[in-house]
C-alpha positions in Angstrom: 0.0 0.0 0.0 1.6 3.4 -1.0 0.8 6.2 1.3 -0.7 9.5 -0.2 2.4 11.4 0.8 5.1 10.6 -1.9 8.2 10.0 0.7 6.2 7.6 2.4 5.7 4.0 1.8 4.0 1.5 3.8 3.8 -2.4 3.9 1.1 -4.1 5.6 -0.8 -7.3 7.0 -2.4 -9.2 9.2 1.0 -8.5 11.8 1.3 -5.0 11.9 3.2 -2.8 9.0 6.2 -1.5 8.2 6.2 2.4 7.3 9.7 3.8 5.2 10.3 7.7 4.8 12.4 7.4 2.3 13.6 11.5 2.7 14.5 10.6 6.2 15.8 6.8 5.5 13.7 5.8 8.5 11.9 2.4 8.8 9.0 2.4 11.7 7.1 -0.6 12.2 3.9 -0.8 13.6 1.9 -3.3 15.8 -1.1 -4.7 14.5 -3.2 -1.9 16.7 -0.6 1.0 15.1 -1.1 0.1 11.9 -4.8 0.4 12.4 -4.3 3.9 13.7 -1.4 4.8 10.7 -4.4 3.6 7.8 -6.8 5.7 10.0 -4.6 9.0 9.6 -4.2 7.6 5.6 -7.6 8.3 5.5 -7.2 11.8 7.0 -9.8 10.4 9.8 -9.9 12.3 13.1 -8.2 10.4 15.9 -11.3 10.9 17.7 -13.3 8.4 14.7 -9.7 6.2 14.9 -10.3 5.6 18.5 -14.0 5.1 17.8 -13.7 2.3 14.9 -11.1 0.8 17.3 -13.5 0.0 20.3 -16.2 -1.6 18.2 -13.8 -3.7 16.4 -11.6 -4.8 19.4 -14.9 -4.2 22.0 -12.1 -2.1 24.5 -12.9 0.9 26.3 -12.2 4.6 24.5 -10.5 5.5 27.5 -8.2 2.1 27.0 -8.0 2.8 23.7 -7.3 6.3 23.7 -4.6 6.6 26.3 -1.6 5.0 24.6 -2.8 7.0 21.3 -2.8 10.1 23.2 1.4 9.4 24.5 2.1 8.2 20.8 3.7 11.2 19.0 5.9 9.3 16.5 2.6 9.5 13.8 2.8 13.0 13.7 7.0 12.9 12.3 5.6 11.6 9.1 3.7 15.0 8.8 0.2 13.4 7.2 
């Protein structure tokens, strides 16, 4: 899957994915749960829909959910 920004490229599955700023030479891999998140921002989705979609597919909690989002800050580096 190619990202929308052109120095970004992402490879992904059932595991997680792997995200490669090429500009940077930076590989960041992602848990499954990250990679959710990452295709969420793809998709220019507010984090508040993110966390949303993520509770009624894993049946957690927002609050769960939302607290290791909200300490995450290496999604914004990849300025989507």
């Amino acid at each position: 899957m190619a990202s929308g920004k052109t120095h970004l490229r992402t490879v992904a599955d059932q595991d997680g994915a792997a995200v490669l700023d090429v500009e940077r030479g930076l590989i960041t891999t992602l848990n499954p749960t990250g990679a959710f998140v990452w295709h969420g921002l793809e998709r220019g989705e507010p984090l508040e829909t993110i966390i949303a979609n993520l509770t009624t597919e894993t049946g957690g909690e927002p609050l769960v959910v939302f607290r290791p989002l909200q300490q995450t800050r290496d999604f914004p580096r990849f300025s989507l």
